[in-house]
N, C-alpha and C positions, 0 to 999 in steps of 0.2 A: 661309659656305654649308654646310660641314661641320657644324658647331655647329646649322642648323636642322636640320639632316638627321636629328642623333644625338637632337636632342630630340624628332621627330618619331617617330621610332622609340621614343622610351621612351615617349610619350606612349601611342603604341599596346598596346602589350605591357603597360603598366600596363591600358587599358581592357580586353583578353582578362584578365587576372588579375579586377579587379575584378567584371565583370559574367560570370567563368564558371559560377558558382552561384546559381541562380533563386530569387528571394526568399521564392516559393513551397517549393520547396524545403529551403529554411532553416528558414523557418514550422514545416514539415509533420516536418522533422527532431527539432526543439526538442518541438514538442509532442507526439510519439512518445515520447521520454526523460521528459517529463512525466508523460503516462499511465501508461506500464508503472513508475513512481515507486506514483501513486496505484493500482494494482492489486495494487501487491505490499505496502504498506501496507497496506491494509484487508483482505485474504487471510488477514492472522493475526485479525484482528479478528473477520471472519465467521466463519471456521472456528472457531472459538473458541465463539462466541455467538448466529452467528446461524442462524435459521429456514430453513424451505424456500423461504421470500417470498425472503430474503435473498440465499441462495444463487443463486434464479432468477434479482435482478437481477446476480448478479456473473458468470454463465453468457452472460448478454445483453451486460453491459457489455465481457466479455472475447474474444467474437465479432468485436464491432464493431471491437476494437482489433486483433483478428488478419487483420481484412478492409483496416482502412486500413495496415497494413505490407505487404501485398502489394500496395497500388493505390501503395503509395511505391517498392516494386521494383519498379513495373511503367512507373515514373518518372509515373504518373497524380496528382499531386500534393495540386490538386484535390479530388478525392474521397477523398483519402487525410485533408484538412483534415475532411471531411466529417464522416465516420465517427467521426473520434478528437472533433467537439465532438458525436455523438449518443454516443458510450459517455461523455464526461467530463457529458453531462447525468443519464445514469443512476447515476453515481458519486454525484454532489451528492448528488443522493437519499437514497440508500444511506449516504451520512457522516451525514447528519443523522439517517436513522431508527437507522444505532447507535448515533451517541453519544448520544441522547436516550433512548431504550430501555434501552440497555446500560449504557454509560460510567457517565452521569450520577446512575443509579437505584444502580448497582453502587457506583459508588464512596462514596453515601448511607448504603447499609445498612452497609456496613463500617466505615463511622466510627463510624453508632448501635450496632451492634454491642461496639465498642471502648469506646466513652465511659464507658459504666454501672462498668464493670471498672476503668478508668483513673481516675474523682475516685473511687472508693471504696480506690483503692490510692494514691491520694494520693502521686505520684509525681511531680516538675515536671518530668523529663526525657520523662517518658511524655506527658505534659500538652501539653509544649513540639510534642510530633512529632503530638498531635494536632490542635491547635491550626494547624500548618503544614497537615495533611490539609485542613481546612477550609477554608483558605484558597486550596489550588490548585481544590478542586471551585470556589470560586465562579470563579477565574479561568476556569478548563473553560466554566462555564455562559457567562460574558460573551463567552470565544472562539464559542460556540454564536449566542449573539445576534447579535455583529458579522456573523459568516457570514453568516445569515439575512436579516438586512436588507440587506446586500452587494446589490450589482445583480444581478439574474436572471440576465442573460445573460453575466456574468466567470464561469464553470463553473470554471477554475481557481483562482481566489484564493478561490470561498466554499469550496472543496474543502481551502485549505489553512488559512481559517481552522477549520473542523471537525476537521483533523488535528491542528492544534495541541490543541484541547478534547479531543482524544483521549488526549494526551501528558499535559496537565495531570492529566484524572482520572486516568489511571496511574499518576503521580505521589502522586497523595491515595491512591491503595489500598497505595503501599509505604510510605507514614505510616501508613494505617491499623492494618498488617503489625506495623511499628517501633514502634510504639505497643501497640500488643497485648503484642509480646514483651517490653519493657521494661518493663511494668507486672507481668506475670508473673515476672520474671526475681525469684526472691532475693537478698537483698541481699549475701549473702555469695560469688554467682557472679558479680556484678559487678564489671565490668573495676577502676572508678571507685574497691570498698573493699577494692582486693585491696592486699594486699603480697607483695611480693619480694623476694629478693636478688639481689646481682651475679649470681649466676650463671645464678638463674631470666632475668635480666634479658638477656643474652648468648645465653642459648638460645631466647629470644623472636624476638631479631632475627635469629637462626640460620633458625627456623620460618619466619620474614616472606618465606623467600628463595622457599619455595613457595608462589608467589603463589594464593590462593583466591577465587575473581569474587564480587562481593555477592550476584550470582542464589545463588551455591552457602550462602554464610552464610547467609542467612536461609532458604533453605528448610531446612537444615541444623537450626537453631534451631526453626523449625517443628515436626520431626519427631518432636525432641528433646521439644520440650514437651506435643504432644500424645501421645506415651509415655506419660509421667510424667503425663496424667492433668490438666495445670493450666489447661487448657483445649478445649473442642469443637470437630470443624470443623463449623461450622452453615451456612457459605456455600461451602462448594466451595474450600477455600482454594488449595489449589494448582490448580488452574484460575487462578482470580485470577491468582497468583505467577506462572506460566509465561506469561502473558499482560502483564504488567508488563512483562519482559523482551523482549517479542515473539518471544516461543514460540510453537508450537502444541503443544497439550497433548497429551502421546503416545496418549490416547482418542479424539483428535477426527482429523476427515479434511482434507484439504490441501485444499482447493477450488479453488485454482489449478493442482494438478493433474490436480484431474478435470475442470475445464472444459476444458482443453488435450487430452485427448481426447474431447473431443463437439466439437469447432468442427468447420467444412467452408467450400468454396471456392463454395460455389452464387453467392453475392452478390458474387462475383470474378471470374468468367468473363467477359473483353472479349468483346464483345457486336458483329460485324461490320455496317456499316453497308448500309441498304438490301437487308439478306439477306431481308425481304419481296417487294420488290419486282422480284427478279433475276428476269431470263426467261432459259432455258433456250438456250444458243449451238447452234445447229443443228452437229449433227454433219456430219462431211465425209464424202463418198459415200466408197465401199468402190474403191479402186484399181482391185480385181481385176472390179470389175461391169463385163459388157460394154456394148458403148455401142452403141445402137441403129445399124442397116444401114443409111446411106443411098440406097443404091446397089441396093434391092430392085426385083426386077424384076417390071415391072408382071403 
């Protein structure tokens, strides 16, 4: 009898554990974490490259997303689901007109840009990195494609195939980059025909100890060459570069910051039911009114 009892109790206090959290809920939770994912993503992107069109829809798409986290503290779940698939509809959009505008063209001209330089300097290591550039653009474009024909209505997965096509052509513009510099590079600055001694070789690994990020080398390398004169920036190069990295480029403006102060709560205001319809509760007479004489004498 004890033994049904203890089981009957755990049976219970497992179903409050399991069913405490509304699966609504959970939905409206994940796909919150989702969104604000894809906003802060494409935020380096747009700021970066894109137009006023652009901006508009990231102004729009970043409302919607600030409306359905208040209808999710407001435990309105619902409508919280809502909001986050009309802003993740304006997102799709928005992946695909950069990475086809931007990405795809960007990361184009900077390889034809490269190429002419590279088989004239007859370099195979230059060769080799340009050769890899090519090959991620076309990856970028096929990521483009699958999105595209992806179902209409998965807003998240053609969202994530367009980001990956965004990674890729990033990818092709720091071959581009790598390719550029390697082909300019003399042969006598290269790492490949240098020699050394023991003790050059000791104060290398000394140096190694202050670690230097790639973003910093190549821009580094960058600066250095166009110095010296060995070649033009004809594309905006460091735009490009700081944008590889997911930068925004210390010229251009955050736009996830400036939509965060334009949003408002109009399209959040719980809304009282039958507030049309309510008729007016008759007020209660005044205490102090006296009350008619019955007792008046004729």
């Amino acid at each position: 009898m004890s033994t049904k009892i203890l089981l009957f109790a755990f049976t219970f206090l497992l179903g409050n554990v399991l069913f405490a959290v509304s699966p609504n809920q959970t939905i409206a939770e994940h796909s919150l974490k989702d969104n604000r994912y894809f906003l802060e993503f494409i935020n380096v992107c747009v700021s970066n490259f894109g137009n006023e069109n652009d901006k508009k829809m990231f102004q729009e798409a970043y409302q919607l997303n600030f409306n359905a986290h208040l209808w999710y503290l407001q435990s309105d779940f619902s409508k919280s689901f809502i909001n986050i698939r009309k802003s993740q509809e304006i997102l799709r959009d928005l992946y695909l007109k950069i990475l086809q505008d931007n990405y795809l063209e960007d990361a184009r001209k900077l390889l034809d840009i490269s190429a002419p330089i590279i088989i004239a300097a007859k370099d195979k290591k230059a060769e080799m990195f340009l050769r890899l550039g090519y090959r991620d653009l076309e990856a970028a474009r096929q990521f483009k494609e699958i999105g595209f024909n992806y179902n209409r209505f998965l807003f998240s997965n053609k969202i994530r195939h367009y980001m990956d096509g965004i990674k890729r052509a990033r990818r092709a513009k720091r071959f581009a980059f790598l390719a550029l510099i390697e082909s300019k590079t003399p042969m006598e600055d290269k790492e490949d025909y240098q020699t050394q001694t023991i003790e050059e070789a000791l104060k290398l690994n000394l140096a190694e100890d202050i670690k230097i990020t790639d973003y910093e080398k190549v821009r580094n390398k960058l600066i250095n060459m166009l110095n010296r004169r060995l070649f033009e920036n004809t594309y905006n190069f460091f735009l490009h570069h700081d944008d590889n990295y997911g930068l925004i480029n210390e010229k251009k403006q955050n736009v996830m910051r400036l939509a965060a102060t334009k949003v408002t709560t109009d399209q959040v205001s719980p809304t009282p039911e039958n507030t049309k319809d309510q008729k007016k509760e008759p007020q209660p007479k005044n205490q102090n009114q006296s009350l008619p004489n019955t007792n008046q004498q004729k």
